[in-house]
C-alpha positions as CSV (number, residue, x, y, z in Angstrom):
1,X,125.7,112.9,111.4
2,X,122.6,113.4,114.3
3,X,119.8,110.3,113.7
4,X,116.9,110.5,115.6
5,X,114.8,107.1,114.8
6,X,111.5,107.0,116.3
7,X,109.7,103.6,116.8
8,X,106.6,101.9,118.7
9,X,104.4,103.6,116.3
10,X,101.3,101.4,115.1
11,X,97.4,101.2,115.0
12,X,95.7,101.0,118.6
13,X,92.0,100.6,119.8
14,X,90.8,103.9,122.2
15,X,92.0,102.7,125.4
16,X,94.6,101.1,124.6
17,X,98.5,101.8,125.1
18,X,101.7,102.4,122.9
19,X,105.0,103.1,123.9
20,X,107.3,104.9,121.7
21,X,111.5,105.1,121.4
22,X,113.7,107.4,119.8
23,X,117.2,106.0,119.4
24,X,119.7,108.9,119.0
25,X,123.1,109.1,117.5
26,X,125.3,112.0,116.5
27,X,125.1,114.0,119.6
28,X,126.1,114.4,123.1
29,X,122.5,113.1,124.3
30,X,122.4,114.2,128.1
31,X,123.1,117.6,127.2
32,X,119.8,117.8,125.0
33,X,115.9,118.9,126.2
34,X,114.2,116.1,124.4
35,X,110.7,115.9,123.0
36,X,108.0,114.5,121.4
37,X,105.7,116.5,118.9
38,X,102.8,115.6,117.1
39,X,100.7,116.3,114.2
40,X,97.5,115.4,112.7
41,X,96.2,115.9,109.3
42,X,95.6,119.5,108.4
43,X,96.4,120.6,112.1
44,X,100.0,122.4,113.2
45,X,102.8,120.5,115.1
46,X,102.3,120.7,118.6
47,X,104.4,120.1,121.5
48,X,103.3,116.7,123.5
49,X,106.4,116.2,125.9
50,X,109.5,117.5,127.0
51,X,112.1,116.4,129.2
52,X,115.0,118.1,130.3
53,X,118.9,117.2,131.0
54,X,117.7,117.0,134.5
55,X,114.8,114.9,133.9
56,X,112.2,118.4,134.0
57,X,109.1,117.1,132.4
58,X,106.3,119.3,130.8
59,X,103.3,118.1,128.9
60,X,100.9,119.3,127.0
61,X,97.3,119.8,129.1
62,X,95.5,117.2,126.3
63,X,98.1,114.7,127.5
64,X,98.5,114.9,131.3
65,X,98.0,111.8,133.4
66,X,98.0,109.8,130.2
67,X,101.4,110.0,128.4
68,X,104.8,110.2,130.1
69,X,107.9,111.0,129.1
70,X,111.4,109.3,130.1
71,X,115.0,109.2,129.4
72,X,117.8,106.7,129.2
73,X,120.8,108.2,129.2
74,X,123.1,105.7,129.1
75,X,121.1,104.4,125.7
76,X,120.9,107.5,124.0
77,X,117.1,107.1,123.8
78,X,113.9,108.6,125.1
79,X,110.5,107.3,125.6
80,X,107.1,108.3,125.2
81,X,104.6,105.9,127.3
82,X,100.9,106.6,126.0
83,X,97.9,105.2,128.2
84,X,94.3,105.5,127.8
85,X,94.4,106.5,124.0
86,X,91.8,108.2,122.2
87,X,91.1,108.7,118.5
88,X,92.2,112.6,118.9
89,X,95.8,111.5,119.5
90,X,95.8,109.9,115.8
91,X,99.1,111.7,114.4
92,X,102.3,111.1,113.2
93,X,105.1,111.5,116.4
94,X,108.2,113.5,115.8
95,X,111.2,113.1,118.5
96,X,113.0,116.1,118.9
97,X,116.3,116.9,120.1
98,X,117.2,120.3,121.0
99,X,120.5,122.4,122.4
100,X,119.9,125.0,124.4
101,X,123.2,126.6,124.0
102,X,123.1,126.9,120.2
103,X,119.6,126.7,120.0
104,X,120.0,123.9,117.2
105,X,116.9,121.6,116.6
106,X,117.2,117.8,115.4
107,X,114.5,116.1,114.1
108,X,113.4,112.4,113.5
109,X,111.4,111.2,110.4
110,X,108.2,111.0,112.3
111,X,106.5,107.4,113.6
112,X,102.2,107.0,112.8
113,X,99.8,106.4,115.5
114,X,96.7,105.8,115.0
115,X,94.1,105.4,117.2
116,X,90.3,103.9,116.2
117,X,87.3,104.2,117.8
């Protein structure tokens, strides 16, 4: 069975900083493109960060020079470090897992962030 559990969620002053983890289980990890996504209240899920098997990273232009994305292979987790928040990145954060040679997506349950002005 694939888990994704996202956590480092929480409530943050603009400024600030959060870091976030998915743990993953249920899959061969180094194999997968993982992600974080993001979505706000009334707004589509959007793309924030993506990192490859080799360690490729693309980011959404709202994001760049403020977030980065990581990888741990040997703990089955990734990583979303988020600098300089403002109250526009207030959504919940999906982690995203996804094979490229079966074009299967795994999701997580989603973690809050909140940012206040």
């Amino acid at each position: 069975q694939v888990q994704l559990v996202e956590s480092g969620g929480g409530l943050v002053q603009a400024g600030g900083s959060l870091r976030l983890s998915c743990a993953a289980s249920g899959i061969v990890f180094a194999t997968k493109i993982m992600g974080w996504y993001r979505q706000a209240p009334g707004k589509p899920r959007e793309l924030v960060a993506q990192i490859t098997s080799g360690r490729i990273t693309n980011y959404a232009d709202s994001v760049k020079g403020r977030f980065t994305i990581s990888r741990d292979n040997a703990k089955n987790t990734v990583y979303l470090q988020m600098n300089s928040l403002e109250p526009e990145d207030t959504a919940v954060y999906y982690c995203n897992a996804f094979a490229s040679r079966d074009f299967r997506n795994y999701w997580g349950q989603g973690t809050q962030v909140t940012v206040s002005s």
